[in-house]
MIRO-135634 format. One record per residue (C-alpha): residue number from 1; residue in one letter; x negated, y, z negated. Coordinates in Angstrom, 3 decimals. Example, Ala and Ser with C-alpha at 12.3 -4.5 7.8 and 13.67 -1.06 7.14 Angstrom:
2
+------+------+----------+----------+----------+
| resi | resn |        u |        v |        w |
+------+------+----------+----------+----------+
|    1 |    A |  -12.300 |   -4.500 |   -7.800 |
|    2 |    S |  -13.670 |   -1.060 |   -7.140 |
+------+------+----------+----------+----------+
END
This chain:
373
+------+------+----------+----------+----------+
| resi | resn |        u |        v |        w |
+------+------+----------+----------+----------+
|    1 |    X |  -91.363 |  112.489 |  -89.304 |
|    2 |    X |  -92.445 |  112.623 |  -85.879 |
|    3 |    X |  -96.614 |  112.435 |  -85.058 |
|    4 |    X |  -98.603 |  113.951 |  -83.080 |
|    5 |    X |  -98.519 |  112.878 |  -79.648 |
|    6 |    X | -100.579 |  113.148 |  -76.449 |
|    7 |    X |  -99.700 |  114.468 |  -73.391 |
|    8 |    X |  -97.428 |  112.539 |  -71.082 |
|    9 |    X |  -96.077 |  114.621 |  -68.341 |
|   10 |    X |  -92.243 |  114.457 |  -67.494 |
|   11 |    X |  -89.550 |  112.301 |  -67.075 |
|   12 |    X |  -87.421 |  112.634 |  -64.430 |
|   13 |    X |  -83.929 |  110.913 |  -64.174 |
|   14 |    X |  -82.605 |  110.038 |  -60.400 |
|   15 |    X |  -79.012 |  111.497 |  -59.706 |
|   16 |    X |  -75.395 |  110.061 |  -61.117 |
|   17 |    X |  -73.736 |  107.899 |  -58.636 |
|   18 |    X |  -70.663 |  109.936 |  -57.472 |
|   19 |    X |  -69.044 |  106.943 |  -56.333 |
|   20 |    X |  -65.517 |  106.195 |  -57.955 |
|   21 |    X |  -66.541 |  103.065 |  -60.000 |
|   22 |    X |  -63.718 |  101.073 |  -62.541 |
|   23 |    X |  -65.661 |  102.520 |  -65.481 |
|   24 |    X |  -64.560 |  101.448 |  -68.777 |
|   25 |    X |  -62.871 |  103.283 |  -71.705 |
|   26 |    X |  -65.169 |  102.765 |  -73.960 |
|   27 |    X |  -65.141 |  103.874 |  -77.828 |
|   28 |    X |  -67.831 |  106.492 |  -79.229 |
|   29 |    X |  -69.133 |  106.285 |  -82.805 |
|   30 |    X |  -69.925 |  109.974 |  -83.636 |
|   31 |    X |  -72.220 |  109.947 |  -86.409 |
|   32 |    X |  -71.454 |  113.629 |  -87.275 |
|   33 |    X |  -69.211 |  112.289 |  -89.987 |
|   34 |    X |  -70.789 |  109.802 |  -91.570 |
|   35 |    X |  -72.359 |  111.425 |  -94.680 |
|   36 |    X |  -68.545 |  112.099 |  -96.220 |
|   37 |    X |  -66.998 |  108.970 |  -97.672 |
|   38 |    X |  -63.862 |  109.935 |  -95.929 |
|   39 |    X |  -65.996 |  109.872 |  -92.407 |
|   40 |    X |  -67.555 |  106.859 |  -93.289 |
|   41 |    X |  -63.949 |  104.878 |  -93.419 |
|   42 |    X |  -63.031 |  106.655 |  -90.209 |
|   43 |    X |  -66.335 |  105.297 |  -88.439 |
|   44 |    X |  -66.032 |  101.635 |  -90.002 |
|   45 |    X |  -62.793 |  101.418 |  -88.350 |
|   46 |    X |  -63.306 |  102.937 |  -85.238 |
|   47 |    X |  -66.956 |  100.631 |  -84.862 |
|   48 |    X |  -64.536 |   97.344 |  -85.876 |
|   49 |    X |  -61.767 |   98.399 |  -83.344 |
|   50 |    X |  -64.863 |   98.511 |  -81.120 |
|   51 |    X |  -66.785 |   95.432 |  -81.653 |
|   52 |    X |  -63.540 |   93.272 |  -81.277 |
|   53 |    X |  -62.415 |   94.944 |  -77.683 |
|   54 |    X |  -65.384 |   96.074 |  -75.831 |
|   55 |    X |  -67.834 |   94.891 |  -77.955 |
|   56 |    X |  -69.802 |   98.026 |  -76.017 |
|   57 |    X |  -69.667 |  101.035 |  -77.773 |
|   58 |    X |  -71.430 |  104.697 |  -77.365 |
|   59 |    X |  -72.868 |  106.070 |  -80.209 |
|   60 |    X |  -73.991 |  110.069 |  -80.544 |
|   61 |    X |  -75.370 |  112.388 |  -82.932 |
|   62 |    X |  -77.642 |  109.862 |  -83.913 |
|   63 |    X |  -80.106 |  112.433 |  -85.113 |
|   64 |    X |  -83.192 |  111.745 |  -82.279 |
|   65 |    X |  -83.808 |  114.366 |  -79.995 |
|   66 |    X |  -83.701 |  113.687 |  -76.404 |
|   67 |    X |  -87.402 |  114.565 |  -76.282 |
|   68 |    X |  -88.718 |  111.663 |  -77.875 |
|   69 |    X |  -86.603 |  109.212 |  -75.768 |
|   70 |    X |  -87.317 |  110.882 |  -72.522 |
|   71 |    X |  -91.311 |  109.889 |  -74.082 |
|   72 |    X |  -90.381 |  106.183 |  -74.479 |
|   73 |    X |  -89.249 |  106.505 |  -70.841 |
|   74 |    X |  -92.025 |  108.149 |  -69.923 |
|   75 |    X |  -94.445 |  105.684 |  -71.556 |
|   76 |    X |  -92.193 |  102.343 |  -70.018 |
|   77 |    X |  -92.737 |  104.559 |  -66.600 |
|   78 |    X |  -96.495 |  104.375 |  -66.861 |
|   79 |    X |  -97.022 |  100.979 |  -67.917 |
|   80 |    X |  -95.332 |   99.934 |  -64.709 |
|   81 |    X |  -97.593 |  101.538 |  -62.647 |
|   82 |    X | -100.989 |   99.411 |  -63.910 |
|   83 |    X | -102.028 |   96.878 |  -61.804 |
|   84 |    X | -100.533 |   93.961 |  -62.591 |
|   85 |    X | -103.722 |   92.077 |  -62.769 |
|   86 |    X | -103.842 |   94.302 |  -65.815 |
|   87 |    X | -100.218 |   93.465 |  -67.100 |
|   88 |    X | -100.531 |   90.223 |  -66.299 |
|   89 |    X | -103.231 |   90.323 |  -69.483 |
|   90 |    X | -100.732 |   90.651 |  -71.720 |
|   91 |    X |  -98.414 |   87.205 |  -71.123 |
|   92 |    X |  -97.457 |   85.879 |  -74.227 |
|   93 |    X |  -99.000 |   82.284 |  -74.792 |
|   94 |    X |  -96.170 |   79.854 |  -75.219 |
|   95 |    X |  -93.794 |   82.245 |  -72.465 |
|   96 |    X |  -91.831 |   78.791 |  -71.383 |
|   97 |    X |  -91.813 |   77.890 |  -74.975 |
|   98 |    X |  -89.511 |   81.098 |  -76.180 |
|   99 |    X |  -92.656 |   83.483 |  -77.086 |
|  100 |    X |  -91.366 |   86.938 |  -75.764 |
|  101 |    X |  -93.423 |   89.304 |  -77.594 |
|  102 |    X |  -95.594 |   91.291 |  -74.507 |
|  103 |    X |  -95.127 |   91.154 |  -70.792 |
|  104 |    X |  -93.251 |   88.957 |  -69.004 |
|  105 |    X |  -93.420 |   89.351 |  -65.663 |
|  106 |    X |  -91.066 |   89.049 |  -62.511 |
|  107 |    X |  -90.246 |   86.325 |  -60.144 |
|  108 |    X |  -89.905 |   83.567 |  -62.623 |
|  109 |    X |  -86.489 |   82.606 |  -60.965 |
|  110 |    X |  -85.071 |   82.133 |  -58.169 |
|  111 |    X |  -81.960 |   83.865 |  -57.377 |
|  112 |    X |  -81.298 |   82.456 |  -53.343 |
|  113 |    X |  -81.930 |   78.990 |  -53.034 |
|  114 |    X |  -82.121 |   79.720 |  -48.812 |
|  115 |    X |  -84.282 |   82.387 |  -48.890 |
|  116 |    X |  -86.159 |   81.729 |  -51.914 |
|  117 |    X |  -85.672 |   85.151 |  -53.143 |
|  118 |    X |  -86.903 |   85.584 |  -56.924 |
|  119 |    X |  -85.773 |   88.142 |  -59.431 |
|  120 |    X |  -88.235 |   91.382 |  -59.463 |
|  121 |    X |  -87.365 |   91.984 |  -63.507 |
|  122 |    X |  -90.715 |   93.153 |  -65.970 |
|  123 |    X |  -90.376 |   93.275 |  -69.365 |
|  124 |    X |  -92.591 |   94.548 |  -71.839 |
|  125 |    X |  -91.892 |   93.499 |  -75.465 |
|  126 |    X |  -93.396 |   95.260 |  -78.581 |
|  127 |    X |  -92.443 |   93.838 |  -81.866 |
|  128 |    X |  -91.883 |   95.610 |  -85.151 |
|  129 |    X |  -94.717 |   97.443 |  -87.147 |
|  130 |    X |  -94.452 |   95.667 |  -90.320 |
|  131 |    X |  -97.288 |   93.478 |  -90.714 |
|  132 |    X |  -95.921 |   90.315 |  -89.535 |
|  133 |    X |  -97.321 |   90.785 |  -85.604 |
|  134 |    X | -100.316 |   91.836 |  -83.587 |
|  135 |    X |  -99.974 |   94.896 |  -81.792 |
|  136 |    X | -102.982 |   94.139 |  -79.164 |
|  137 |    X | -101.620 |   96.679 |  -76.244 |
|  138 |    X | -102.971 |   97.829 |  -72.811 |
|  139 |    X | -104.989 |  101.172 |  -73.717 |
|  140 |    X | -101.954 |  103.301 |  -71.959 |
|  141 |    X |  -99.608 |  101.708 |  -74.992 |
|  142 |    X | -102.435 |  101.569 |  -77.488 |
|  143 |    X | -103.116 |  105.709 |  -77.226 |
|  144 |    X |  -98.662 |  105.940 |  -77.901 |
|  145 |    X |  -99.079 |  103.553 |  -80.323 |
|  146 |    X |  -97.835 |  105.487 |  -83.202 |
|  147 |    X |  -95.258 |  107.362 |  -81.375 |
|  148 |    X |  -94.371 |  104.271 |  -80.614 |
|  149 |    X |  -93.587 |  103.081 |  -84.366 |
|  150 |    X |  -91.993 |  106.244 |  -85.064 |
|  151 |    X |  -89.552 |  105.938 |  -82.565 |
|  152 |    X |  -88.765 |  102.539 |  -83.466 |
|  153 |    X |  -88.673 |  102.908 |  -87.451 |
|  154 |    X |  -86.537 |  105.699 |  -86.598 |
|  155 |    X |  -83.966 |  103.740 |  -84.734 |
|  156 |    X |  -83.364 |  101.628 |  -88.110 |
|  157 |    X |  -82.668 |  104.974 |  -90.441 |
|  158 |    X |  -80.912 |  106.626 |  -87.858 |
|  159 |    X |  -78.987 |  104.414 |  -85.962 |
|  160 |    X |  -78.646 |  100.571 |  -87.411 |
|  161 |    X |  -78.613 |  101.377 |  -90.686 |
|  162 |    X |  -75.586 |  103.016 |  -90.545 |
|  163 |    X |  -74.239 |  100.880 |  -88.485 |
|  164 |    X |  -74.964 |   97.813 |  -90.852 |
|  165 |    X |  -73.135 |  100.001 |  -93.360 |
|  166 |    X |  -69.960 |  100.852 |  -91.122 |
|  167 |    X |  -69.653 |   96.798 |  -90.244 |
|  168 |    X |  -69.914 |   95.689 |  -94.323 |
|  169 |    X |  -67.717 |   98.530 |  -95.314 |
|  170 |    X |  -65.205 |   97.552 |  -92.192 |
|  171 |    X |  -65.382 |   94.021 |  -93.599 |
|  172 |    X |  -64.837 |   94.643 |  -97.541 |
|  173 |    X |  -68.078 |   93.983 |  -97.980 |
|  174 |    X |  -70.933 |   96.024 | -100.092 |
|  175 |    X |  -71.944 |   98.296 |  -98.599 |
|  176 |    X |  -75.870 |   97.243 |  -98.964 |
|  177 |    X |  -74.552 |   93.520 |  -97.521 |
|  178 |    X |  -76.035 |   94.213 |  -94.388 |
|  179 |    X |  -78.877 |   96.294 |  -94.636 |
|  180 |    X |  -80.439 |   93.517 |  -97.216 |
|  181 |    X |  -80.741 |   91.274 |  -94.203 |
|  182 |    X |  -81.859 |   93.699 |  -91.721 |
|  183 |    X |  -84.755 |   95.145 |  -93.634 |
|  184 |    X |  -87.211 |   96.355 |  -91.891 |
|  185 |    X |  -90.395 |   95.035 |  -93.796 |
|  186 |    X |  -89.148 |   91.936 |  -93.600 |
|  187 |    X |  -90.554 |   89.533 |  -90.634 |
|  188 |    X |  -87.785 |   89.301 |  -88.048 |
|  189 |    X |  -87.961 |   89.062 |  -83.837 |
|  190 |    X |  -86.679 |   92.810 |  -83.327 |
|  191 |    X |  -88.406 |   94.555 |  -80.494 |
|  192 |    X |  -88.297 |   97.735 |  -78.562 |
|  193 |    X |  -88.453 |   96.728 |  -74.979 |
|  194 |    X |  -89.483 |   98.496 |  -71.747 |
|  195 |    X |  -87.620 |   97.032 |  -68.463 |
|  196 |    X |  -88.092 |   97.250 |  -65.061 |
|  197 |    X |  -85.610 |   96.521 |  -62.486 |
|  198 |    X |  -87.355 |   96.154 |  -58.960 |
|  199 |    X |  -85.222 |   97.522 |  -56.112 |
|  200 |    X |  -83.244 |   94.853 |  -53.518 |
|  201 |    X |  -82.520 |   95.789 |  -50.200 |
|  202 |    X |  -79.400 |   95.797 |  -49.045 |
|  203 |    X |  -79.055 |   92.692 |  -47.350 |
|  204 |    X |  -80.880 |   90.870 |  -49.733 |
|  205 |    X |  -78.396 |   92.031 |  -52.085 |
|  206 |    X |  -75.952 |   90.397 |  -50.589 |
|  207 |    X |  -77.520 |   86.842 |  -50.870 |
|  208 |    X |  -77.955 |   87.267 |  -54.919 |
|  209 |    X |  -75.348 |   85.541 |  -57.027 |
|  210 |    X |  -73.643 |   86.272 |  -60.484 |
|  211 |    X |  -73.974 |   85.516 |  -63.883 |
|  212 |    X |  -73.360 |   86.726 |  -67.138 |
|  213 |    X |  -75.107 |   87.323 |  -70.611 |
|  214 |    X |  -75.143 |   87.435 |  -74.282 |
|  215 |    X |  -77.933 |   88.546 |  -76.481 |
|  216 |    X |  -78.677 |   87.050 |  -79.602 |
|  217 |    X |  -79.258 |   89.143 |  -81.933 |
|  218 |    X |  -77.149 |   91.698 |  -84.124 |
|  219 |    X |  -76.970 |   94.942 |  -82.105 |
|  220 |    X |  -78.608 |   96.156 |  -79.020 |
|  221 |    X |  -79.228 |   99.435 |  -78.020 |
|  222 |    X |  -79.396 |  101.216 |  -74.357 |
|  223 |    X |  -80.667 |  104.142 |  -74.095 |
|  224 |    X |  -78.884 |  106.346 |  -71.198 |
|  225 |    X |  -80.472 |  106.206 |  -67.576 |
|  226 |    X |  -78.067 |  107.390 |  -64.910 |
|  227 |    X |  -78.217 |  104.252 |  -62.718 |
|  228 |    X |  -74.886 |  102.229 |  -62.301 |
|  229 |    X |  -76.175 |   98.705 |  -63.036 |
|  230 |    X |  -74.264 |   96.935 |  -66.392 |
|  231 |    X |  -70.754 |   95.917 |  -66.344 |
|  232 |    X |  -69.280 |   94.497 |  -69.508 |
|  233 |    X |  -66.139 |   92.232 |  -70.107 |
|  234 |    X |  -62.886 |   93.030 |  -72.250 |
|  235 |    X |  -62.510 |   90.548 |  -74.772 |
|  236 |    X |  -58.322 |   91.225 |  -74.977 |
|  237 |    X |  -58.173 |   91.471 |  -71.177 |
|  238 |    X |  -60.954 |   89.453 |  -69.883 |
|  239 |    X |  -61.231 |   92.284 |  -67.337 |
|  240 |    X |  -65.275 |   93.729 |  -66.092 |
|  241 |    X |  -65.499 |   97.174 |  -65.936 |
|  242 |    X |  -68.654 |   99.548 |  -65.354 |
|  243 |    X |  -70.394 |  101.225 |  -68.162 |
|  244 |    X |  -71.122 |  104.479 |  -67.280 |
|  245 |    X |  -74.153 |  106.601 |  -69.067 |
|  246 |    X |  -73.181 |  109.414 |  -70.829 |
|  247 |    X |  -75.121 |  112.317 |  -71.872 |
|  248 |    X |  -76.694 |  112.330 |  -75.230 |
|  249 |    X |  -75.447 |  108.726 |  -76.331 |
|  250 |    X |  -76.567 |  105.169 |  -77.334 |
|  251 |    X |  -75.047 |  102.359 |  -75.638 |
|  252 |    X |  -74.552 |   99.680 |  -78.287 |
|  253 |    X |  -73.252 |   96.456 |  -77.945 |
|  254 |    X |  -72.681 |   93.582 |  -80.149 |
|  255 |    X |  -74.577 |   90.177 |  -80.467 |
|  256 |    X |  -74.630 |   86.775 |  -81.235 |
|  257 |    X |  -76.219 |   86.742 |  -84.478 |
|  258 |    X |  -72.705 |   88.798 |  -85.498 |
|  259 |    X |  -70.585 |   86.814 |  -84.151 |
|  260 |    X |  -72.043 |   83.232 |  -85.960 |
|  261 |    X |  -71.974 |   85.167 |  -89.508 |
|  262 |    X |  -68.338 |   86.404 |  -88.756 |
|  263 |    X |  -67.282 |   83.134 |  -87.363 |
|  264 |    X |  -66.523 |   84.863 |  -83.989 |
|  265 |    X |  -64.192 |   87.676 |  -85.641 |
|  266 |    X |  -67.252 |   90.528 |  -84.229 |
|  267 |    X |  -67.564 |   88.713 |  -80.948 |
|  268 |    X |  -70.850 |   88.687 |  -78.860 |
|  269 |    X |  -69.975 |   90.668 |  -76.094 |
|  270 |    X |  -70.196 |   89.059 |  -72.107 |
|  271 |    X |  -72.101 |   91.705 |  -69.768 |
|  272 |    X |  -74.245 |   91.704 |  -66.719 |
|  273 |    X |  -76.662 |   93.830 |  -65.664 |
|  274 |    X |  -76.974 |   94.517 |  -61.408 |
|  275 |    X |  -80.649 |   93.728 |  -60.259 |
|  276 |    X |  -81.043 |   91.300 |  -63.310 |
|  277 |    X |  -77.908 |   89.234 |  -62.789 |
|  278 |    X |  -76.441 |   90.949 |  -59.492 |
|  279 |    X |  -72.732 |   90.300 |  -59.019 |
|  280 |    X |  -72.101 |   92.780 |  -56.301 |
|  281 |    X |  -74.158 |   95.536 |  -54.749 |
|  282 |    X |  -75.503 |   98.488 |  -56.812 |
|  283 |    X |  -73.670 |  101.989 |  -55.512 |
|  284 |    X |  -74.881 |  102.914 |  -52.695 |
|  285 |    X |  -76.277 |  105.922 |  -53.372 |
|  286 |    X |  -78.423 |  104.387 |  -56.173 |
|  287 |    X |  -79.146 |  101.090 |  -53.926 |
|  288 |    X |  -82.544 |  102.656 |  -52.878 |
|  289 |    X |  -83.992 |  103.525 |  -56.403 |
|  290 |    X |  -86.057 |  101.033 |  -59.068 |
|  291 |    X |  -84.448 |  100.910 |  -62.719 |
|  292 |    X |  -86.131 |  101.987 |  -66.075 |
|  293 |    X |  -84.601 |  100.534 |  -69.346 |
|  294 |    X |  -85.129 |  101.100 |  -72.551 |
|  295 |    X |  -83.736 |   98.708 |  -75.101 |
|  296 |    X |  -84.165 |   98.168 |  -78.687 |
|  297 |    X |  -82.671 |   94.395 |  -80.113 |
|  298 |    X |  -81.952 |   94.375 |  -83.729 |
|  299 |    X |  -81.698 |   90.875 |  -85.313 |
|  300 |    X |  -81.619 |   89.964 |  -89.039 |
|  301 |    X |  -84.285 |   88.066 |  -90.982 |
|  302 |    X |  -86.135 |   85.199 |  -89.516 |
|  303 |    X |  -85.366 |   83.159 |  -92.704 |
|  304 |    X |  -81.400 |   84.601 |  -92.782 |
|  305 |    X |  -79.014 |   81.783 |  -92.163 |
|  306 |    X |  -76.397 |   81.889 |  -90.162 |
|  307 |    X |  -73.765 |   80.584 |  -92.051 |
|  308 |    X |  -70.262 |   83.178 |  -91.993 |
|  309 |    X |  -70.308 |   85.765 |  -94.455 |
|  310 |    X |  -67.996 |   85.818 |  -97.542 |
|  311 |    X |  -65.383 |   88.477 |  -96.084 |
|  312 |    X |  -62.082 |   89.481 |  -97.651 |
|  313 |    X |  -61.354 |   90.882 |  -94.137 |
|  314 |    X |  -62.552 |   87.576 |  -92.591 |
|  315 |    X |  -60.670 |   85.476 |  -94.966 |
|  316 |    X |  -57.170 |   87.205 |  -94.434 |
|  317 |    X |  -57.344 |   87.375 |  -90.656 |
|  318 |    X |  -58.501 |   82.566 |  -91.021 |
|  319 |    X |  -62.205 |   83.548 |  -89.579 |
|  320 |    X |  -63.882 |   81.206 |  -91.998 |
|  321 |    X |  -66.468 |   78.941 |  -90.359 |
|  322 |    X |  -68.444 |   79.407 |  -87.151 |
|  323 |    X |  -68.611 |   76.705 |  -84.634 |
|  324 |    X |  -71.453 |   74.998 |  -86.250 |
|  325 |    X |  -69.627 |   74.825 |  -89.693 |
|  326 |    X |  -66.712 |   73.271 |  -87.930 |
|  327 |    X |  -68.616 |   70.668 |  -86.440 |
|  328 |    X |  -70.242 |   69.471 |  -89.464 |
|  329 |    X |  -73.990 |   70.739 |  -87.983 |
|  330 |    X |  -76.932 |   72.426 |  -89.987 |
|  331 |    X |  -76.067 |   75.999 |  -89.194 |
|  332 |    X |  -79.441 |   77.286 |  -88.186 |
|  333 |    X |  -81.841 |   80.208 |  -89.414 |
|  334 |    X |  -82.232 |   83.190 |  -87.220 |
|  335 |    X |  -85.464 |   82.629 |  -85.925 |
|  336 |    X |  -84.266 |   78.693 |  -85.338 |
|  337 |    X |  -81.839 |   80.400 |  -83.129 |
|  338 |    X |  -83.893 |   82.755 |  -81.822 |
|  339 |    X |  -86.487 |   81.055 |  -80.407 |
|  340 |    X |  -83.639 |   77.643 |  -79.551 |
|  341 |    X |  -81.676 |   80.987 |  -77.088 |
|  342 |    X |  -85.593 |   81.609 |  -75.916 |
|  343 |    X |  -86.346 |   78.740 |  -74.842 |
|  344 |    X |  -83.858 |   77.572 |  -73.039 |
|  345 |    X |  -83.815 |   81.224 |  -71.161 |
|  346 |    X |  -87.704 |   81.489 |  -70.599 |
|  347 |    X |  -87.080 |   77.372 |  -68.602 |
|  348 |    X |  -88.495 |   78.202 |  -65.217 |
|  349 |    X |  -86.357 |   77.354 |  -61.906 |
|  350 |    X |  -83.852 |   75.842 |  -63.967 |
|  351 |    X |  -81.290 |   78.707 |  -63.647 |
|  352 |    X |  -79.800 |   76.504 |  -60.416 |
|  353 |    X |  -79.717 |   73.283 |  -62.622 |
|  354 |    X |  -75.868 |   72.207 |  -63.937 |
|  355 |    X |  -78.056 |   70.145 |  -66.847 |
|  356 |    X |  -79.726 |   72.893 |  -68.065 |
|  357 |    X |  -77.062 |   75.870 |  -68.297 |
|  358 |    X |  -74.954 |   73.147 |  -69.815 |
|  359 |    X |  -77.801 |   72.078 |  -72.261 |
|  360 |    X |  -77.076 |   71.906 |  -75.857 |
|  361 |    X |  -79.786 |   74.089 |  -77.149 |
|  362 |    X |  -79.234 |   73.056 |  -80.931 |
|  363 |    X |  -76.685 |   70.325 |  -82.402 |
|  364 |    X |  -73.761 |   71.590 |  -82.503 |
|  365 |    X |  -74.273 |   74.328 |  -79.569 |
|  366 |    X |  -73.664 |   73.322 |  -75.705 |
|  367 |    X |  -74.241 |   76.679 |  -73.577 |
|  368 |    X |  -71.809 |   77.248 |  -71.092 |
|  369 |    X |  -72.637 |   78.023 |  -67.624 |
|  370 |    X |  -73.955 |   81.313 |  -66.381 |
|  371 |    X |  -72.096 |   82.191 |  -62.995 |
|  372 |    X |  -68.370 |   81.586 |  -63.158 |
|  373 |    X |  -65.810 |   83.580 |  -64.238 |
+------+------+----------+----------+----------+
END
């Protein structure tokens, strides 16, 4: 049910590019049908067709009015206009350690050697509601707070849940197989997270150099903001293509987490994101405008293992083991992974170093590097 909630103002979205960009075709899992077993089939096989071509997927009639996200915009928009002596309160202890939960703030990196041009990317992290974490908050997030837990319980019933359904009953699986490792009293590292994506000029985005990115979870979810800025790569045809925002949909893509406990059958999906990994400049219509995300990152238990699940589906098509079961390694728990992928991310100034994008971040995993493709 939704709370009460104190006056915010509006949100207001800047313009659709109306440039001709390569967008992609990608799949939309309409929730309208899922509450009939034949729907549910229907959406299990449409979400598998999904996962295993795009990877990104759009998602609508998810059952949360456009209201309350415009609020979680809204409420990202504010807390990127405190000082940042004030933000700068909230940096997680342990940040170059893999800690995430709070702010992190921008120019950690450096994207131009020459100029010594740093990224301008804020995040603000708030973990689940369960028990398990501290919610200690600047007073702007502290006042939302509960709005705030609404919005994010919410995105479990109405959104992953069923998704964690579609995905065991796609696999042969119980139905429940999921959802009993995604449980949301249980301690895991999902967050909702607000993003800001600091403007480049034009010439300095032409200095900024590519890379691309997998998260580690199960499922993440992008809420729609009309700024061109995340390309994504076909599995099949290895192509990039824009994603573009559609009205009244989740953008969902799928994670690493899901690809170790289907031994690569659901396959963590490549993307990049333009101001946070720029390949090539932003429209330019849109060049002159700051970005607002609003992401959600759903991951399963800290104590789950990652070991591949016991599929029918995964047995006929020979995805049996993940790489760490074929090399013989401990396959590691989701928060050993979690906070391993951290880590090695949150390393300052070592994006430019061959060693470290190389580095093998747990025995039997050697990352590959982040800006060829």
């Amino acid at each position: 049910m939704p709370v009460p909630t104190p006056e915010l103002g509006s949100f207001n979205f800047v313009p659709e590019t109306k440039e001709n960009l390569d967008w992609a075709d990608l799949i939309t899992v309409d929730f309208s049908i899922y509450d009939s077993p034949e729907g549910k089939k229907e959406l299990a096989q449409t979400l598998i067709k999904a996962v295993r071509e795009d990877g990104f997927f759009y998602v609508k009639n998810f059952n949360i009015p456009q209201e309350r996200v415009n609020r979680q915009f809204n409420i990202g928009k504010q807390f990127y206009e405190l000082p940042l002596d004030e933000k700068l309160k909230y940096v997680p202890e342990g940040l170059t350690e893999g800690k995430f939960n709070g702010y992190v703030p921008a120019g950690r990196y450096v994207r131009d050697e020459a100029s010594g041009l740093k990224d301008r990317v804020e995040i603000y992290n708030i973990p689940k509601f369960n028990g398990d974490f501290t919610h200690i908050h600047p007073e702007l997030v502290q006042d939302h707070l509960a709005e705030i837990e609404e919005f994010s319980r919410s995105l479990h019933s109405e959104v992953l849940d069923r998704l964690h359904v579609l995905l065991a009953i796609a696999l042969e699986l119980p139905e429940d197989y999921f959802l009993k490792i995604h449980t949301y009293d249980i301690k895991s590292e999902d967050h909702l997270r607000y993003m800001k994506y600091t403007k480049y000029t034009p010439e300095e985005n032409l200095k900024l150099g590519g890379s691309w990115v997998q998260d580690l979870g199960s499922w993440t979810l992008l809420f729609r903001q009309p700024v061109a800025a995340l390309q994504i790569q076909n599995h099949k045809t290895g192509q990039w293509k824009w994603v573009k925002p559609q009205d009244a949909t989740l953008t969902v893509n799928a994670c690493d987490a899901l690809s170790l406990l289907t031994a690569d059958y659901v396959k963590s999906t490549i993307h990049r994101e333009l101001e946070l990994v720029s390949v090539s400049s932003p429209p330019k219509d849109q060049e002159h405008v700051d970005r607002l995300g609003l992401l959600y990152f759903s991951r399963p238990h800290n104590d789950v293992v990652l070991a591949t699940v016991d599929s029918p589906v995964l047995k006929r098509e020979g995805y049996t083991q993940n790489k760490f079961e074929v090399s013989g390694h401990n396959v590691p728990t989701m928060e050993e992974w979690t906070f391993a992928k951290q880590k090695w991310q949150r390393t300052p100034g070592a994006r430019n170093d061959i060693k470290h994008r190389t580095a093998e971040i747990l025995p039997g995993w050697k990352e590959k590097k982040y800006d060829e493709y």
